[in-house]
VEXMI-403833 format. One record per atom (N, C-alpha, C): residue in three letters; x, y, z. Coordinates in steps of 0.2 Angstrom, whole numbers, plus 5000, padded with zeros to 4 digits. Example, Ala and Ser with C-alpha at 12.3 -4.5 7.8 and 13.67 -1.06 7.14 Angstrom:
<nodes>
ALA506649725039 ALA506249785039 ALA506649845039 SER506449895035 SER506849955036 SER506450005039 
</nodes>
This chain:
<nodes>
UNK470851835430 UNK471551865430 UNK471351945428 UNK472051975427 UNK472052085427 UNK471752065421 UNK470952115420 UNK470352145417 UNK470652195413 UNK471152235414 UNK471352305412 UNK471752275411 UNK472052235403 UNK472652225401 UNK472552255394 UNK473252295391 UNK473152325386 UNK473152295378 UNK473252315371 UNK473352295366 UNK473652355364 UNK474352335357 UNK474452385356 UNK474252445352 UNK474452505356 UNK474252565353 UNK474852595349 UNK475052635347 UNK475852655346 UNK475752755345 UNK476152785347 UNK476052845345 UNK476852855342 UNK477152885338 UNK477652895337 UNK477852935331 UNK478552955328 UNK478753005325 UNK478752995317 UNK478453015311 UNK478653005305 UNK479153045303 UNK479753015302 UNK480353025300 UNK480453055293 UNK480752985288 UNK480652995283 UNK480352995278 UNK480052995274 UNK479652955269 UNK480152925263 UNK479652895258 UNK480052875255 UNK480152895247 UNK480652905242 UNK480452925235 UNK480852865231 UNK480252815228 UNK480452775223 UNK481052785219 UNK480552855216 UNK480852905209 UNK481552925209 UNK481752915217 UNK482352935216 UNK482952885219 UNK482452845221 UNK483052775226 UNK483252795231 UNK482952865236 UNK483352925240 UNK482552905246 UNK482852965251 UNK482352955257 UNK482653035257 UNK481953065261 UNK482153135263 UNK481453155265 UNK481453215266 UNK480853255266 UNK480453295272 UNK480453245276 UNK480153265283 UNK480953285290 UNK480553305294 UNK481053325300 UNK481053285304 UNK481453255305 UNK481453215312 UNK481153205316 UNK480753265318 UNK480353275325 UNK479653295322 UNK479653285316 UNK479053285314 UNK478353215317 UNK477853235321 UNK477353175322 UNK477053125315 UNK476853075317 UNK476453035315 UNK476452935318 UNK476452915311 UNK476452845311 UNK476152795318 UNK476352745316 UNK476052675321 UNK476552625320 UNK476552595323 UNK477152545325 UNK477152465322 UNK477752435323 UNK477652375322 UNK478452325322 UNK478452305320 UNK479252255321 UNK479352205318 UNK479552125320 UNK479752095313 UNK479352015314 UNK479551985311 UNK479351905312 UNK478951885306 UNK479051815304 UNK478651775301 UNK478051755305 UNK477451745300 UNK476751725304 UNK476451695301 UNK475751675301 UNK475251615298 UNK475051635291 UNK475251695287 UNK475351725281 UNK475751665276 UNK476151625277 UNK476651595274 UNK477051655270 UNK477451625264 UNK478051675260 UNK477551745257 UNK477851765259 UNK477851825258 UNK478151865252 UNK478551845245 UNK478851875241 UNK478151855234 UNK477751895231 UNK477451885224 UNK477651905220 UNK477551855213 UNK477851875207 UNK477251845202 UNK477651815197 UNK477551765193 UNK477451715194 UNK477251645190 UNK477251575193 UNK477851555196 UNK477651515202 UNK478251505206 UNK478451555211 UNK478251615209 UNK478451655214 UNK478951695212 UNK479451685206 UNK479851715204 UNK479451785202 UNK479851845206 UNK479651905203 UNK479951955198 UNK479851985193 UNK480251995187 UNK480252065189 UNK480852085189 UNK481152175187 UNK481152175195 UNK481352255196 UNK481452255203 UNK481052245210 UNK481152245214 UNK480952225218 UNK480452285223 UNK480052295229 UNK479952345236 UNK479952285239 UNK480252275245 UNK480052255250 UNK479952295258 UNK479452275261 UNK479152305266 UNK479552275273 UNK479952315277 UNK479952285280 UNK480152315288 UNK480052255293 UNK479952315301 UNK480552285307 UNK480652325310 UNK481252325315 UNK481152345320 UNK481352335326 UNK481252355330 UNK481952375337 UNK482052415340 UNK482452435346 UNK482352445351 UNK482652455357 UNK482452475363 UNK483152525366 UNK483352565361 UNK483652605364 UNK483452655367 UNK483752695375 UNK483452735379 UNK482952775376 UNK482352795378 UNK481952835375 UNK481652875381 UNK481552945381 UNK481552995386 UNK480452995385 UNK480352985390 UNK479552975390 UNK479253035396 UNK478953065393 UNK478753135399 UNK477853125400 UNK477653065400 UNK476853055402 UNK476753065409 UNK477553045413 UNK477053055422 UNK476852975424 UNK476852915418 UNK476952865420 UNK477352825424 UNK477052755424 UNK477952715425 UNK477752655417 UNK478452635418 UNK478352575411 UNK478852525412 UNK478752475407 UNK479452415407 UNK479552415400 UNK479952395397 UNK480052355391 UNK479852265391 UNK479552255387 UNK479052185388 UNK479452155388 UNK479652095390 UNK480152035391 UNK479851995382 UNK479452015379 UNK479351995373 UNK478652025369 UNK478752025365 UNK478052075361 UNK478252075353 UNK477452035351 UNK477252035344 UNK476552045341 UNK476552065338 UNK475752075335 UNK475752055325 UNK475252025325 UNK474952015316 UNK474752075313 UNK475052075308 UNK475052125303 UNK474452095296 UNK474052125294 UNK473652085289 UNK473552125283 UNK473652205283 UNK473552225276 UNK473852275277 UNK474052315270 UNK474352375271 UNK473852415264 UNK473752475266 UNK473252515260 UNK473752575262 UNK473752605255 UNK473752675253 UNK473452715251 UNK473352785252 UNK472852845250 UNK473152905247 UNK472652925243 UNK472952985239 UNK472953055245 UNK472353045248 UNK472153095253 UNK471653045257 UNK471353085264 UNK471053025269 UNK470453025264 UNK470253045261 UNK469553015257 UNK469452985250 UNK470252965249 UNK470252915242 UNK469752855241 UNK469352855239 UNK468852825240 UNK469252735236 UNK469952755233 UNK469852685230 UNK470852675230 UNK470852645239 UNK471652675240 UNK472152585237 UNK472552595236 UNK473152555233 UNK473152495240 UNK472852435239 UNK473052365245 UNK473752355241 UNK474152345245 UNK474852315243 UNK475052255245 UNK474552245251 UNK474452165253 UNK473952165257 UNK473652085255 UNK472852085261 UNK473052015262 UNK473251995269 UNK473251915270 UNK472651885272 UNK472051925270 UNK471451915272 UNK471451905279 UNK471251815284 UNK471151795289 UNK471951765292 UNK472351795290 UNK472951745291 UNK473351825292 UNK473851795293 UNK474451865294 UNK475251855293 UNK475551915294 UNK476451895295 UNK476351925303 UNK476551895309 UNK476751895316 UNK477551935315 UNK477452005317 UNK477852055318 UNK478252055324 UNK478952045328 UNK479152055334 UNK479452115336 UNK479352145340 UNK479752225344 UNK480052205348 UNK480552125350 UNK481152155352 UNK481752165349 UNK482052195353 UNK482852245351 UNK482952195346 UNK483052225341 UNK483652195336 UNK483052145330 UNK482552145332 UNK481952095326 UNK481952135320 UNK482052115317 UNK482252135308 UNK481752085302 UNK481252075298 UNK481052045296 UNK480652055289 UNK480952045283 UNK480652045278 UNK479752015277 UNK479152085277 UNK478552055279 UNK478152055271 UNK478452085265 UNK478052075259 UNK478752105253 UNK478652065250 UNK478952085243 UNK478452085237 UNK478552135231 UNK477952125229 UNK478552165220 UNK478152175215 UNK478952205210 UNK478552255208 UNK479252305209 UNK479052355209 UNK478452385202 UNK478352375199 UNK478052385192 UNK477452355191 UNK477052335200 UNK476352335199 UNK475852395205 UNK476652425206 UNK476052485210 UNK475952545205 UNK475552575203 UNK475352625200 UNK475852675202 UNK475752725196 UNK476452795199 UNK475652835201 UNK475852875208 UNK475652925211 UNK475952925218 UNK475453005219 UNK475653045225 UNK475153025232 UNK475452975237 UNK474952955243 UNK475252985250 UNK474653025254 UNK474753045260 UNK474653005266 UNK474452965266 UNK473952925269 UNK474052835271 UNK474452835276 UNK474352745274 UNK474052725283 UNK473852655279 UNK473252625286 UNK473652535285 UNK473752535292 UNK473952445294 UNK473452415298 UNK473152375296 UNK472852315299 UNK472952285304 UNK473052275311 UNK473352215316 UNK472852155317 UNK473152105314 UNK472452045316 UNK472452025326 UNK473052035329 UNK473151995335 UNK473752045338 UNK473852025346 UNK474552045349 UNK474551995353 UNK475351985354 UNK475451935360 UNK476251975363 UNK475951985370 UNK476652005375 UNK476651985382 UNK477351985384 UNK477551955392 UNK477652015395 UNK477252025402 UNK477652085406 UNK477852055412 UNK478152085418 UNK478352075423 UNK477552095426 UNK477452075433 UNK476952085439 UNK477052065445 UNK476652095449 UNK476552075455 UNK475652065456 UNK475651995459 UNK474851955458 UNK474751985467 UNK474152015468 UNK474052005475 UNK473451975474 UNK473551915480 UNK472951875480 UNK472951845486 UNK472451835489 UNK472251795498 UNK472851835504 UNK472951885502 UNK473451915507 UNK474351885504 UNK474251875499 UNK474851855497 UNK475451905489 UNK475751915488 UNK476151945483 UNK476351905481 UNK476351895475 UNK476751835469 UNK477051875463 UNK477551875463 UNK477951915459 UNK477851845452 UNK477751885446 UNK477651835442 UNK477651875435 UNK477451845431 UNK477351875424 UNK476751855419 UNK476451905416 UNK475751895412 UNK476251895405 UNK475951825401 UNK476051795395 UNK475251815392 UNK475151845387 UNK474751865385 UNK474551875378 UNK473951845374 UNK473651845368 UNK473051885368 UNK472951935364 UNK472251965362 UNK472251975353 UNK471551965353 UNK471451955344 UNK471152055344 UNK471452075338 UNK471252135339 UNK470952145332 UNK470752105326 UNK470252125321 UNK469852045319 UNK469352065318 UNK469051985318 UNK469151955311 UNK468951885312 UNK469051855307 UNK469551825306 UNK470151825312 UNK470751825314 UNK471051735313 UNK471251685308 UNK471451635310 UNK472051625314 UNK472051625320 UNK472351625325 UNK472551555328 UNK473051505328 UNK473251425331 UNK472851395329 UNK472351405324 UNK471851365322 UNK471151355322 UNK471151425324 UNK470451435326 UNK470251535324 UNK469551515319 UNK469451585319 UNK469251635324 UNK469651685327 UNK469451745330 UNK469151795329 UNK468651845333 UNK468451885332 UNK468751945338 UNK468851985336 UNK469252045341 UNK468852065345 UNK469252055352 UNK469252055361 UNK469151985362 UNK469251935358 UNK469551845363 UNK470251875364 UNK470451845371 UNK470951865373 UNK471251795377 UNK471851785378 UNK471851725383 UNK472651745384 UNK472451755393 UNK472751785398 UNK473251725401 UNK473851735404 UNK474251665408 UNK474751705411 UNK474251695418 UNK475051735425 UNK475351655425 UNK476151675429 UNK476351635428 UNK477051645435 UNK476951595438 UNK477151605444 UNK477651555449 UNK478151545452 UNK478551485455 UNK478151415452 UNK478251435443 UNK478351375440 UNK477451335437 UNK476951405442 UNK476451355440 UNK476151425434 UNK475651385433 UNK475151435426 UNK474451435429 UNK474251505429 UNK473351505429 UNK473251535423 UNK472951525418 UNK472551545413 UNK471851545413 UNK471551605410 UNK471051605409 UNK471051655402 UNK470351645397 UNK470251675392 UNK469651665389 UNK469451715386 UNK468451765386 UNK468551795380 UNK468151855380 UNK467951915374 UNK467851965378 UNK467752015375 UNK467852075374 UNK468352105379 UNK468952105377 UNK469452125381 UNK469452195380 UNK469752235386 UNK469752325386 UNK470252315381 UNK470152395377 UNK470752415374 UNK470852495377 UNK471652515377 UNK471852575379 UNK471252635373 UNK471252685376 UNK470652745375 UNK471052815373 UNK471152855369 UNK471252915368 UNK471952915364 UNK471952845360 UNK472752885357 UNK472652895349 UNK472052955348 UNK472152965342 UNK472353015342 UNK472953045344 UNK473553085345 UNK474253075341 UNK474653115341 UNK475053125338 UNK475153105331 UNK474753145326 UNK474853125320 UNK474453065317 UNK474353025323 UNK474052955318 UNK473352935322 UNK472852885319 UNK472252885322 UNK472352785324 UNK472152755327 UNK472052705328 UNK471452655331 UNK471152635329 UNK470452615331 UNK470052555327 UNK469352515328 UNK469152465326 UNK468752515318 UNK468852475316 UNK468552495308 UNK468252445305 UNK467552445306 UNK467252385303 UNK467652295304 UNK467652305309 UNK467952245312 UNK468552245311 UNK468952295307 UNK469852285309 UNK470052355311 UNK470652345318 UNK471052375322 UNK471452385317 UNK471352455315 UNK471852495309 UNK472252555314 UNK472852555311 UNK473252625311 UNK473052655304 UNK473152745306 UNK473052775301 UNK473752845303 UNK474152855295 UNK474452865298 UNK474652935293 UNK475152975293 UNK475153025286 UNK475752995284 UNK476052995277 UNK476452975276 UNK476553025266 UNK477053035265 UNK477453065259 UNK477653035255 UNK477252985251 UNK477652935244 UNK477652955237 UNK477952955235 UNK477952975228 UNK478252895222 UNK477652865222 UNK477752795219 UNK478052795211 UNK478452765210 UNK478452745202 UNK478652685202 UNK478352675194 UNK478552585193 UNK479352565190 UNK479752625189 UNK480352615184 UNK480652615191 UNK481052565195 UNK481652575200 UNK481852535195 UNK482552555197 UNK483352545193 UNK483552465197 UNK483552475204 UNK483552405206 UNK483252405215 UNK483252355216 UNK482952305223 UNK482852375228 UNK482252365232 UNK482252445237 UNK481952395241 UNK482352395247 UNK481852385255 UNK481652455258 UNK480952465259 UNK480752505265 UNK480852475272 UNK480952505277 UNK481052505282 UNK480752545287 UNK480352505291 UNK479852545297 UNK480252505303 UNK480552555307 UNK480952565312 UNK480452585318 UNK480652535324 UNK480152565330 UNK480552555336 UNK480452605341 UNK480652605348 UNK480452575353 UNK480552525357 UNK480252505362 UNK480152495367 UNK480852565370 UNK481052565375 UNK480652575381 UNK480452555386 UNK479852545392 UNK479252565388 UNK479052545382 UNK478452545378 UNK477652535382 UNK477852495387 UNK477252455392 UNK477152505397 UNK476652545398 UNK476552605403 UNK475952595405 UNK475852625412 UNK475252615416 UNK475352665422 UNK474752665425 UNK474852725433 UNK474652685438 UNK475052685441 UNK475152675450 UNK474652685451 UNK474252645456 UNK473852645462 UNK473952645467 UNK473552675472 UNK473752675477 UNK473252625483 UNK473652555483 UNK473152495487 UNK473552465490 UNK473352445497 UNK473952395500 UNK474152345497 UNK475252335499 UNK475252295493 UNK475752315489 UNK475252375484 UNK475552395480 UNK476252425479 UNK476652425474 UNK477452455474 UNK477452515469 UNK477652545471 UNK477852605465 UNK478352575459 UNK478252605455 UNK478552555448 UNK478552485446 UNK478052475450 UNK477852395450 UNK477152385443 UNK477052335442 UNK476452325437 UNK476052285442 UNK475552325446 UNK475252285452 UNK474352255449 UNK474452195450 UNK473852155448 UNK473452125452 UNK472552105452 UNK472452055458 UNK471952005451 UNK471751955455 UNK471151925452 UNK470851945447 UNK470452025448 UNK469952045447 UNK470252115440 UNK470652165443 UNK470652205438 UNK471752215440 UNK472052255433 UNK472652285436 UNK472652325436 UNK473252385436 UNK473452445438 UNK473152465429 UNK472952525430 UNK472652575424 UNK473452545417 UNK473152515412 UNK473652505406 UNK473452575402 UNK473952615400 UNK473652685398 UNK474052685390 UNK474552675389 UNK475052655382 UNK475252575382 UNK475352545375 UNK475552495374 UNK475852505364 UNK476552485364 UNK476552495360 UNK477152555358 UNK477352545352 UNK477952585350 UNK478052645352 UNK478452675353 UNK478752735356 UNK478752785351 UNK478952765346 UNK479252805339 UNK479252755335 UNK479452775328 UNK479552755322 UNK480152775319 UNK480552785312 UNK480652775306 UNK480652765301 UNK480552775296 UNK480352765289 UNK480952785285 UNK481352725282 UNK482052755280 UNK482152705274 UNK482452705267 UNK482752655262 UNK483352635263 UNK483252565261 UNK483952555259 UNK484052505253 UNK484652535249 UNK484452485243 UNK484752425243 
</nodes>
């Protein structure tokens, strides 16, 4: 099956930041660059709120959490795109940094081999870690990096194959950091397991070293393999304390509207604004992944 299928990349806008100290959001300009993307769902992590025994957590709360929309988004790449008929990816750590060379930045969560499965369609909303507030140190971080263990998304297609067109849709899994426990089985990044799907029937195939999209260490954030984990890197404006007055969810907001971008070929067959596929390779996957962001509280 298509050779050239992507994993999420995400380019988008850091909004807001957040200030503990004060219960409040503020700081950045709307149109100011950064971040990486992400959205909501329960995953192979299990419960996600830590405390004391039991789980009960004492004093106030931070919960971390990701949403996702697909309202209009104006894209000037010269591409074409779709918004995926569904799109999730595993989330496994989140670190914070003083500055990029903190040699010893704050894990606020490591699910090690396991993760919380994030979703980016419209309207996913999902509480992905609680933790009280009064076990993060007080300081000032610019810097936060997310770990993706995996992604899994559906697009539209057209299969050409033996002189034939088959309008159909790729269901698709790719492990994107190793070590990945994944349906029961440990992963290492680039197994992939591919499934056109077509008037009813399924051809699946799946391997390693799957491509990943190339040059999006642009706008504000960096994204890449790092000692075997697919990290975003992003700037970010926190000013931590342990004294909140009461319960704070952070909120990471993402865009998804035709998020799935690629460039037209020109081969018999093929359709303009179409996602043209055959056996062997598809049409160039160039972006994958969130449009934009937000960073905003709510208490």
């Amino acid at each position: 099956m298509a050779a050239n299928v992507p994993v999420a990349a995400a380019c988008g806008q850091y909004k807001v930041p957040f200030d503990q100290a004060e219960g409040g959001a503020g700081g950045a300009d709307p149109g100011e660059p950064g971040g990486a993307g992400a959205g909501a769902g329960m995953g192979e992590a299990g419960a996600t709120a830590q405390g004391g025994a039991g789980g009960v957590v004492d004093g106030p709360t931070i919960t971390i959490r990701f949403r996702a929309h697909t309202d209009p988004f104006a894209h000037d790449d010269g591409l074409n795109g779709q918004t995926p008929i569904s799109h999730s990816s595993g989330v496994r750590k989140l670190q914070l940094f003083k500055d990029p060379s903190d040699p010893n930045p704050i894990t606020v969560f490591d699910f090690g081999s396991t993760f919380v499965e994030i979703g980016y369609d419209d309207g996913d909303d999902t509480s992905v870690y609680t933790l009280p507030a009064k076990s993060l140190p007080t300081g000032m971080y610019t810097m936060a990096r997310v770990v993706h263990s995996h992604v899994r998304y559906r697009v539209s297609s057209t299969m050409h194959t033996n002189g034939l067109s088959l309008p159909g849709e790729f269901d698709n899994m790719q492990v994107l950091s190793d070590g990945t426990l994944l349906d029961g089985q440990v992963r290492n990044h680039g197994y992939y397991e591919y499934v056109f799907l077509t008037g009813g029937q399924q051809f699946p195939t799946s391997g390693n070293n799957a491509p990943l999209p190339q040059g999006w260490n642009t706008g504000g954030f960096s994204v890449g393999v790092e000692s075997g984990e697919w990290a975003y890197s992003f700037p970010v404006d926190l000013a931590l304390t342990p004294d909140l007055a009461a319960d704070l969810d952070v909120v990471l907001e993402v865009n998804m509207f035709e998020s799935f971008r690629w460039q037209d070929q020109d081969q018999p067959g093929y359709a303009p604004g179409v996602f043209d596929t055959n056996p062997i390779v598809s049409e160039p996957v160039v972006h994958f992944g969130a449009n934009s962001y937000w960073l905003t509280l709510e208490p």
